[in-house]
C-alpha positions in Angstrom: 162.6 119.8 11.8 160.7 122.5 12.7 160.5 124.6 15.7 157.3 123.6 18.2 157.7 127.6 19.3 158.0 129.8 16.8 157.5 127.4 13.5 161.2 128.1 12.2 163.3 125.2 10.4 166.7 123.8 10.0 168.1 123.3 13.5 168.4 120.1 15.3 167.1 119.0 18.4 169.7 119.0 20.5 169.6 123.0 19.8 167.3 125.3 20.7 165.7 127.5 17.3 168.1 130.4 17.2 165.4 132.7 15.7 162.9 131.7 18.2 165.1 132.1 21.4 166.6 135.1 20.1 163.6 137.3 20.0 162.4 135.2 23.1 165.7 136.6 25.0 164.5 140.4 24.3 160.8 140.3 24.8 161.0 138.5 28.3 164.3 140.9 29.2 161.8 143.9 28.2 158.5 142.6 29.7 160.4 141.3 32.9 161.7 145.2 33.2 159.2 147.0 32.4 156.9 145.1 34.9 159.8 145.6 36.9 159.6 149.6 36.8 155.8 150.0 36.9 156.1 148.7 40.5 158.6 150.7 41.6 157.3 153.7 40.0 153.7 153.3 42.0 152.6 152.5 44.8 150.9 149.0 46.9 147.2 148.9 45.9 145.1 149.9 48.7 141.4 148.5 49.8 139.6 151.8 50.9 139.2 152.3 54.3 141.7 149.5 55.1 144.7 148.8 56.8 147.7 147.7 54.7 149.1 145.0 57.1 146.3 143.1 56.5 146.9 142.3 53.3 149.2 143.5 50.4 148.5 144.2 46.9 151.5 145.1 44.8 151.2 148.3 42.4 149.1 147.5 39.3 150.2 146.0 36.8 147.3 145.4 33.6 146.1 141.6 33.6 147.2 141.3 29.8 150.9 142.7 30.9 151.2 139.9 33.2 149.8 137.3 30.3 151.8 138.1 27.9 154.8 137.6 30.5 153.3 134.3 31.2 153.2 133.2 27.5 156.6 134.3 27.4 158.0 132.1 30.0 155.7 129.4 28.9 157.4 129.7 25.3 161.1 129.8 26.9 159.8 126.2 28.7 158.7 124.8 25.5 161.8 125.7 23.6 163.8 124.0 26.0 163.8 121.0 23.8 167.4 120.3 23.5 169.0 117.4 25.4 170.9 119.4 27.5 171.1 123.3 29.1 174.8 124.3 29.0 176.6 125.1 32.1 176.3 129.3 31.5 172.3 129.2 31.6 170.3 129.5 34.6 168.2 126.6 34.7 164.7 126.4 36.2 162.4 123.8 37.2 158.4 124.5 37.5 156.7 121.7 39.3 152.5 121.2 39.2 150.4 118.9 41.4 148.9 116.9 39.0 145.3 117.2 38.8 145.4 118.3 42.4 141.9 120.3 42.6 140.0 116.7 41.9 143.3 115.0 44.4 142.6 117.8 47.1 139.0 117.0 47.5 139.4 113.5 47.9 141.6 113.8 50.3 139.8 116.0 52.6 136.4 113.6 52.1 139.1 110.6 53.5 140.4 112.7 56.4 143.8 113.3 54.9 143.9 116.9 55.0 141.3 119.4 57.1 137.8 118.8 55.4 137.6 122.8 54.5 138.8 126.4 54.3 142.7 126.7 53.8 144.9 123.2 54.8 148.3 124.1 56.8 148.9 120.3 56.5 149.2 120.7 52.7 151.1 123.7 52.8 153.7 122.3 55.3 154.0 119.9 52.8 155.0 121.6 50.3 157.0 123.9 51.9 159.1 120.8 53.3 158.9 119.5 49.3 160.6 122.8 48.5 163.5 122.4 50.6 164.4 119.0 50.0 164.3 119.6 46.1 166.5 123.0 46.7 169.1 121.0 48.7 169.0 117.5 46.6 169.2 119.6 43.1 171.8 122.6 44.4 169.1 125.1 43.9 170.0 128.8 45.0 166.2 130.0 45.2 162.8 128.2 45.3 159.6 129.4 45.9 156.2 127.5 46.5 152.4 128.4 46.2 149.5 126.7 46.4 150.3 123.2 44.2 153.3 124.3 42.7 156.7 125.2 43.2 160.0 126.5 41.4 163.3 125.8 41.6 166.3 127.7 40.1 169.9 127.1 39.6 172.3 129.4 38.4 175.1 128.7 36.2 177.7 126.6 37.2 181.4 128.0 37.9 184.5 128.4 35.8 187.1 126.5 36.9 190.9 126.4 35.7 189.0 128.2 32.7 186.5 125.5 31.9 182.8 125.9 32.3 181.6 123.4 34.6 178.2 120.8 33.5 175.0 121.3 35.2 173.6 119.1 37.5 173.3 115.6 35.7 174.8 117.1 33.1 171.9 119.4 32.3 170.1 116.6 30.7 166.5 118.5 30.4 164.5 114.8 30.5 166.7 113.5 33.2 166.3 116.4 35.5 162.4 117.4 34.8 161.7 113.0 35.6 164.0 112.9 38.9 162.2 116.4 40.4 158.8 115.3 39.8 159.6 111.8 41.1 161.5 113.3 43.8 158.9 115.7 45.3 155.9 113.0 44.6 157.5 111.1 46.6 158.5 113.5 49.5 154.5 114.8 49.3 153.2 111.3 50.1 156.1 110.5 52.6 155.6 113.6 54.1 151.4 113.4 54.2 152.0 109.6 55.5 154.0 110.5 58.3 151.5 113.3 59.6 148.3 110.3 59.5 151.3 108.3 61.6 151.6 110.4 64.1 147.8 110.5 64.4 147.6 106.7 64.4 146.1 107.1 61.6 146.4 104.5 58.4 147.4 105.5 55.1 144.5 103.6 53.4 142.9 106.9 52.2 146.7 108.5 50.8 146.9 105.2 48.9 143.6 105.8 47.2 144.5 109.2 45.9 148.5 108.6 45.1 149.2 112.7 44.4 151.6 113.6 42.2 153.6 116.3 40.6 155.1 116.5 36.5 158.0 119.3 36.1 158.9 121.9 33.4 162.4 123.0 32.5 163.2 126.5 31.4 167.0 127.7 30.4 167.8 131.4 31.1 170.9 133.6 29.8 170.8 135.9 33.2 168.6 136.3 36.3 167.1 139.4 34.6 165.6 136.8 32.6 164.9 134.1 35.1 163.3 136.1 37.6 160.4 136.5 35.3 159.3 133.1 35.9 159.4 134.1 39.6 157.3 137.5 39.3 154.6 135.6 37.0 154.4 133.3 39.6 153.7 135.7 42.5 151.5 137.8 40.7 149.6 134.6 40.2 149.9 133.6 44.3 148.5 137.2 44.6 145.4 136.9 42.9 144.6 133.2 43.6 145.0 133.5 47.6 142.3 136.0 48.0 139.9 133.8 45.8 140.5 130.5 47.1 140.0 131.8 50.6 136.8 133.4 49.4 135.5 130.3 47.3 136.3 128.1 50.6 134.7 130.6 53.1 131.1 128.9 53.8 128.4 131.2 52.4 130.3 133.4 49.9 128.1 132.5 47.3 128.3 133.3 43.6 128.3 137.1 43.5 131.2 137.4 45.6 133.0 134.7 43.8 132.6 136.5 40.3 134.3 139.6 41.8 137.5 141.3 41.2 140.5 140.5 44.0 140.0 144.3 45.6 136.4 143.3 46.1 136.9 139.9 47.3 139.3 141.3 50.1 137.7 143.8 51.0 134.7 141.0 51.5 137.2 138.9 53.3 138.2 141.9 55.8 134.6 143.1 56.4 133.6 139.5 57.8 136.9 139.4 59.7 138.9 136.9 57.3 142.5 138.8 57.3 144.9 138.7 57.2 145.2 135.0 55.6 147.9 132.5 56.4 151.1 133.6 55.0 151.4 130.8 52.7 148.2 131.7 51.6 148.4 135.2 51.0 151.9 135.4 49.4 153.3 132.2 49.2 156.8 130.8 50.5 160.0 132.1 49.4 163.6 130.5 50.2 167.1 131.4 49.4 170.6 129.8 50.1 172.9 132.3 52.0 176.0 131.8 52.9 176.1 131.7 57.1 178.9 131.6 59.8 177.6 128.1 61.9 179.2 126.3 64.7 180.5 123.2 63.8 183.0 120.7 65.6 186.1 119.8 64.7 187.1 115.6 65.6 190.7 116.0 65.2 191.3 118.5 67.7 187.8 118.2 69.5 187.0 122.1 69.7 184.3 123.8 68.4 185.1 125.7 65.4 182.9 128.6 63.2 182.7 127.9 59.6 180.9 129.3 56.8 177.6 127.2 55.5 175.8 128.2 52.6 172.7 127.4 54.2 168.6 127.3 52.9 166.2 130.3 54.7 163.0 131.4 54.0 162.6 134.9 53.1 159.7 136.7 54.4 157.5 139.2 52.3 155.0 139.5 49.5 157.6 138.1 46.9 156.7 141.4 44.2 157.5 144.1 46.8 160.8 141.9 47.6 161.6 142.7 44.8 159.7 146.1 44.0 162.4 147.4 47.6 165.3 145.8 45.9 165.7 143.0 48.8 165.5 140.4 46.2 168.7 140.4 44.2 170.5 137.8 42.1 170.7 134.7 44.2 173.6 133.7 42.4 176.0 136.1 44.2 174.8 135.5 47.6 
């Protein structure tokens, strides 16, 4: 059998190629870190003349850097063929609306969603999606932008000297067909419930049925998975600014073929920033482990306990972790 990556032959399928994911291991260690140091080594890309807060741009970092990280990660999701990722790997799990820009529309023409500029309803949406995907698969970081979100989960403890099984075993096909059905479902629920409370019916969400598919990627450390995560921001980045331009009334065609400095520059000159925050950098959450009140029944008195617990984490996700503030969510 030969590999769907790289080409190579003689392994099975329950194995991933051990050429392929080898060089795959130092290329996306090396592009992760190097990416890695360019931002810390300059500084936020400014828009002359204005004000920082009102948007951020991380340090630049060449288009074709960022697309050959992409291809990387895109590889690592692709080789993750075999039936199961072992308990030592970080797993992660890349969700997509499915055909949503055709989806989107029609949902705004039925009175779904706000009938322009940037919808809050679909973004609480998926931020709710998020969490209840982190908290059902035991996920230790997620983040969300626009129609997509990831999930990771670090390796699974050692206990009594044993390596513990991933979640479901790590079956790759279980786990990429229970997320996607999993957030599908929590979209619509959580779409249906907001035409409820409006007395709304749900005849136009049953027209439209939105849905998500899922990718599963398998990491040896968090060096390596957080390159899925700083792809993705990078993307969030550059895809805010021109959605809010392409959905601003009158930007026409010659703003719209501009460069993201130029387009928020235009957004700042006719009063557009800053944009939401889910808009402009996405949403970010981590589990942490908290000291909560609880109660106790046996001896009715109110106890404090430590909760790992799911919070969001504010900030342009590449200058979270540009300052360092984003560290391995596996030892929090």
């Amino acid at each position: 059998m030969s590999c769907a990556v790289c080409g190579g032959t003689g392994y099975l399928l329950q194995d991933v190629c051990p050429l392929c994911d080898a060089e795959a291991d130092a290329s996306l260690v090396e592009r992760s870190a190097e990416i890695l140091e360019r931002l810390k080594r300059h500084d936020p890309v400014k828009v002359p003349g204005m004000d920082l807060s009102l948007h951020y741009f991380a340090p630049h970092v060449p288009k074709v850097t960022w697309s050959a990280l992409g291809d990387l990660v895109a590889a690592r999701e692709k080789s993750t063929l075999q039936y199961k990722v072992s308990g030592e790997h970080w797993m992660s799990l890349r969700l997509d609306g499915s055909g949503f820009s055709k989806a989107v529309r029609r949902l705004r023409a039925l009175g779904v969603l706000e009938k322009e500029g940037f919808s809050d309803r679909f973004a609480q949406c998926m931020r709710n999606c998020l969490h209840h995907l982190m908290d059902e698969f035991h996920g230790v970081l997620g983040f969300t932008q626009s129609d997509e979100m990831i999930v990771f989960l670090k390796p699974t403890n050692v206990i009594r000297g044993e390596r513990q099984v991933h979640f479901h075993n790590g079956r790759v096909q279980k786990i990429a067909t229970l997320a996607a059905g999993l957030v599908t479902a929590k979209f619509v629920m959580e779409l249906g419930q907001l035409l409820a409370t409006e007395g709304k019916g749900l005849d136009g969400l049953a027209q439209v049925l939105p849905h998500f598919d899922c990718r599963v990627g398998h990491y040896e450390s968090w060096e390596e998975a957080r390159a899925l995560l700083m792809w993705r921001a990078y993307d969030c980045s550059v895809n805010g600014v021109s959605d809010a331009v392409y959905h601003t009334q009158g930007s026409g065609k010659e703003i719209n073929g501009k460069g993201k400095i130029e387009k928020a520059e235009w957004l700042w000159k006719n009063g557009l920033l800053p944009l939401p925050k889910h808009q402009a950098y996405g949403h970010l959450l981590v589990k942490v482990v908290r000291e909560v009140e609880g109660f106790n029944p046996k001896t009715q008195e109110s106890v404090t306990t430590k909760r790992q617990v799911i919070e969001a984490l504010d900030g342009p996700v590449l200058e979270l972790c540009r300052n360092g503030v984003l560290q391995d969510p596996s030892s929090q």
